[in-house]
TIGU-739430 format. One record per residue (C-alpha): residue number from 1; x, y, z. Coordinates in Angstrom, 2 decimals, m for minus. Example, Ala and Ser with C-alpha at 12.3 -4.5 7.8 and 13.67 -1.06 7.14 Angstrom:
! TIGU-739430
<site><i>1</i><px>12.30</px><py>m4.50</py><pz>7.80</pz></site>
<site><i>2</i><px>13.67</px><py>m1.06</py><pz>7.14</pz></site>
***
This chain:
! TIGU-739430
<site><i>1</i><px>82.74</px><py>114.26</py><pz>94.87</pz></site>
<site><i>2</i><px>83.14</px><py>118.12</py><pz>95.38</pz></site>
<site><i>3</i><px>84.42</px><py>118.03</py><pz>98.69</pz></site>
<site><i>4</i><px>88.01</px><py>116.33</py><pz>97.03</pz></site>
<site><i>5</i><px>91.31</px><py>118.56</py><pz>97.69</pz></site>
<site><i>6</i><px>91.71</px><py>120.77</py><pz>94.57</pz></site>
<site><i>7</i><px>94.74</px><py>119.55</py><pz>92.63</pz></site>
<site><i>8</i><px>97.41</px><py>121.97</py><pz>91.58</pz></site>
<site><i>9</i><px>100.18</px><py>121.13</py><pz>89.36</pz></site>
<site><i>10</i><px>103.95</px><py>122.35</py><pz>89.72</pz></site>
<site><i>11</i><px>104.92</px><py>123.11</py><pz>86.29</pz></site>
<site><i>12</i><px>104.98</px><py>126.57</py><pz>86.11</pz></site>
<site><i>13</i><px>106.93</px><py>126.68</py><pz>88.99</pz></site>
<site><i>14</i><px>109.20</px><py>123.44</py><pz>87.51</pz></site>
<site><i>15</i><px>109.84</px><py>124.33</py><pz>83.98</pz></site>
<site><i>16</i><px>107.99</px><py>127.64</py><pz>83.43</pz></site>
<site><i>17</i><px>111.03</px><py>130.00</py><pz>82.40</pz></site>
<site><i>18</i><px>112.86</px><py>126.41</py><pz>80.20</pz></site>
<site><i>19</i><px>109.65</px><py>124.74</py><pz>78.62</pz></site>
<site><i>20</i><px>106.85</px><py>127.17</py><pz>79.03</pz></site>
<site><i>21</i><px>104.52</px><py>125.13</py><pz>76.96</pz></site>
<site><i>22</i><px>105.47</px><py>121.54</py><pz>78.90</pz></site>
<site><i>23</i><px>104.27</px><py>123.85</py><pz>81.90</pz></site>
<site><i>24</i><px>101.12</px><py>125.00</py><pz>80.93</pz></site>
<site><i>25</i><px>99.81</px><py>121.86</py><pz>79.52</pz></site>
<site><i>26</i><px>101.01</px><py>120.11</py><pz>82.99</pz></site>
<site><i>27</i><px>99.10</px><py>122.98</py><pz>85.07</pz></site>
<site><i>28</i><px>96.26</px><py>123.25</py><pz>82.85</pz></site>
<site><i>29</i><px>94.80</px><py>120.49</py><pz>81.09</pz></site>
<site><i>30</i><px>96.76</px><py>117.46</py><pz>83.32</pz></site>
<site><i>31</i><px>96.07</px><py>119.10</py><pz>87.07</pz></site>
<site><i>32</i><px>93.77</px><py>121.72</py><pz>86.45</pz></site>
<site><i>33</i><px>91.40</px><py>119.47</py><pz>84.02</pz></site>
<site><i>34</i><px>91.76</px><py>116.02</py><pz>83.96</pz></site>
<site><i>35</i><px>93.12</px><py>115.17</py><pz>88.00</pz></site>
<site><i>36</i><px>89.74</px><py>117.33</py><pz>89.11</pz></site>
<site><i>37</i><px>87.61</px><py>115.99</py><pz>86.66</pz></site>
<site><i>38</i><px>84.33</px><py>115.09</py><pz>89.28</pz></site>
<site><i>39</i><px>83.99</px><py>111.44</py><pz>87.80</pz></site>
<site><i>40</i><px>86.41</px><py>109.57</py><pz>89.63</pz></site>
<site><i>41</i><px>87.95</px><py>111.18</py><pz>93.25</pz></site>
<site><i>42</i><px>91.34</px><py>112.25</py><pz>93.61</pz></site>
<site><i>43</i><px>91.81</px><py>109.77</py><pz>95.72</pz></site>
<site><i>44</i><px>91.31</px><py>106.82</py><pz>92.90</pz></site>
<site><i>45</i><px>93.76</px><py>108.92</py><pz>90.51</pz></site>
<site><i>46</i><px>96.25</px><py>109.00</py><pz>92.94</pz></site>
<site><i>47</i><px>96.00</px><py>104.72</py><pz>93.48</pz></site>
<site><i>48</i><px>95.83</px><py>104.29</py><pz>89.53</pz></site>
<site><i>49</i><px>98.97</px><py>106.52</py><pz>88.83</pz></site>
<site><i>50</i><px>101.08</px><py>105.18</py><pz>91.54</pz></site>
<site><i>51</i><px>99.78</px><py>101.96</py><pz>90.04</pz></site>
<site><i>52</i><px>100.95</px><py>102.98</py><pz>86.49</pz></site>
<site><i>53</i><px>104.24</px><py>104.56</py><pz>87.29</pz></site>
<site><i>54</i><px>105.62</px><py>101.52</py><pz>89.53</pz></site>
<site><i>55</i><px>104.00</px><py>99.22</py><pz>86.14</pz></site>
<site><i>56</i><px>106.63</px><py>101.39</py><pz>84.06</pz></site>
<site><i>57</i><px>109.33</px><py>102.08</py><pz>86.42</pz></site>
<site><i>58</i><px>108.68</px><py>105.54</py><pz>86.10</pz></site>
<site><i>59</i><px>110.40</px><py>106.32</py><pz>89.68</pz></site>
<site><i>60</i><px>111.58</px><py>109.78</py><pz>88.69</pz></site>
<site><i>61</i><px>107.89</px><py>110.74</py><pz>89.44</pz></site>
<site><i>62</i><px>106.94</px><py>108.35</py><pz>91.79</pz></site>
<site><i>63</i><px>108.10</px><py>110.31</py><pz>95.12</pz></site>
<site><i>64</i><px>106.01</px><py>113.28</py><pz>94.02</pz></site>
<site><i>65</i><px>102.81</px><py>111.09</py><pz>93.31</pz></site>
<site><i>66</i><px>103.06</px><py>108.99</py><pz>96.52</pz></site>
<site><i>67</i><px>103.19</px><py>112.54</py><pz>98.31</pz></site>
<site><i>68</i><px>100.37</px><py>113.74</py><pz>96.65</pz></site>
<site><i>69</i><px>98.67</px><py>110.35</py><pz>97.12</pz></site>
<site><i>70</i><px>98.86</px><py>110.98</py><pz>100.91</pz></site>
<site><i>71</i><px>97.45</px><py>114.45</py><pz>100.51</pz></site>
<site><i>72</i><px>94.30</px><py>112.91</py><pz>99.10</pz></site>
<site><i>73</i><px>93.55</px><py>110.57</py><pz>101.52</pz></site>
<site><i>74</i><px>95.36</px><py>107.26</py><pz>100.52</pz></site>
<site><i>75</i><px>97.43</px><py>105.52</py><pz>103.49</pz></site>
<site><i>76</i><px>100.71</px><py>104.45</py><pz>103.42</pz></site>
<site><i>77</i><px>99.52</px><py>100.52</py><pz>103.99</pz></site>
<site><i>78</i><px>97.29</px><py>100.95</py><pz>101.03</pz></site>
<site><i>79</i><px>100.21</px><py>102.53</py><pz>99.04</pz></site>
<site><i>80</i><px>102.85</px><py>99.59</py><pz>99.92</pz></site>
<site><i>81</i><px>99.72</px><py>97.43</py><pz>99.36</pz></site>
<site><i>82</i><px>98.89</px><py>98.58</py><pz>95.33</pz></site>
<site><i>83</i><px>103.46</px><py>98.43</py><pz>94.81</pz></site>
<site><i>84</i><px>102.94</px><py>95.21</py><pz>95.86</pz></site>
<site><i>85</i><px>100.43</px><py>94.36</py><pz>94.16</pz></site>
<site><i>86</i><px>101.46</px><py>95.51</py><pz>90.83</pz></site>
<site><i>87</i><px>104.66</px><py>94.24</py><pz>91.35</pz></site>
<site><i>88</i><px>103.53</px><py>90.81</py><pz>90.66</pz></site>
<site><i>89</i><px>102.12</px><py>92.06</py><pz>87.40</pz></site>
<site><i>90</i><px>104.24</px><py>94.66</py><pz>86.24</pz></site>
<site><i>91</i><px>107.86</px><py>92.91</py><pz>87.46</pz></site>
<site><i>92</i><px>109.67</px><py>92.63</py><pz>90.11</pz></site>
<site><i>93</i><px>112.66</px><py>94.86</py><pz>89.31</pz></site>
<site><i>94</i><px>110.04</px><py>97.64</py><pz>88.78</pz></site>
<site><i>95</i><px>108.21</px><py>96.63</py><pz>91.73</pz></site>
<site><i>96</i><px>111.42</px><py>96.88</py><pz>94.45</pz></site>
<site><i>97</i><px>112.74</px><py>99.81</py><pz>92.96</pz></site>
<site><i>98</i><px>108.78</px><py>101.33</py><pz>93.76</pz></site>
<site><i>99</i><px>108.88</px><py>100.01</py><pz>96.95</pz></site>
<site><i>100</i><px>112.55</px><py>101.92</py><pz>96.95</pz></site>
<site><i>101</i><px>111.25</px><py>104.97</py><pz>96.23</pz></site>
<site><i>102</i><px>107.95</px><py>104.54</py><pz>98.69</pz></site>
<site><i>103</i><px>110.30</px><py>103.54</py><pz>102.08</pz></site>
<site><i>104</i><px>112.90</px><py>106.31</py><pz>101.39</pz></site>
<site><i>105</i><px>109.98</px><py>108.23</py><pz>101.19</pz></site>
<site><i>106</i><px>107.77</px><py>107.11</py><pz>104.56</pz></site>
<site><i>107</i><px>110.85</px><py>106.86</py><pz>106.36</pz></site>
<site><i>108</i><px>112.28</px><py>110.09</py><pz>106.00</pz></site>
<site><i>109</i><px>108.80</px><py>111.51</py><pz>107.07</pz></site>
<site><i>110</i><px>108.59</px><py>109.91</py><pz>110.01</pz></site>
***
């Protein structure tokens, strides 16, 4: 699993100068550390957070992680797919405002 895309966080370049510590511990231990540990691809990460921020209506972060989802090689299908899915688990108000987040996203790259 060496041959994943490196994964770089944003938090220096976020919150660096406001909440240095928030930054470094988003940079270095979540990104740098844990999203490149070899044991499970970047790929899987990306389907289990998108997973876990639609399951909490987190959609504050949700544009950013179904970005970086397509950087690591998930598809939009499979993306609209696990929203879906989850949705029937998770709720359905949390679901649509996923799915929300995912077609203003897809739709404004195309």
């Amino acid at each position: 699993m060496t041959d994943q895309p490196q994964q770089i966080g944003g938090g220096r370049n976020m919150f660096g100068d406001f909440a240095p510590k928030l930054a470094e511990l988003t940079d270095d231990v979540l990104f740098a550390d844990v999203w490149n540990r070899p044991e499970l691809p970047a790929r899987d990460r990306s389907l289990i957070t998108v997973a876990v921020l639609t399951a909490g209506g987190n959609t504050e972060q949700l544009g950013f992680h179904l970005g970086r989802a397509l950087e690591n090689g998930v598809t939009r299908e499979e993306l609209i797919e696990a929203i879906t899915h989850v949705t029937l688990y998770a709720g359905w108000p949390k679901g649509m405002a996923a799915m929300g987040v995912a077609k203003r996203l897809f739709t404004e790259s195309e």
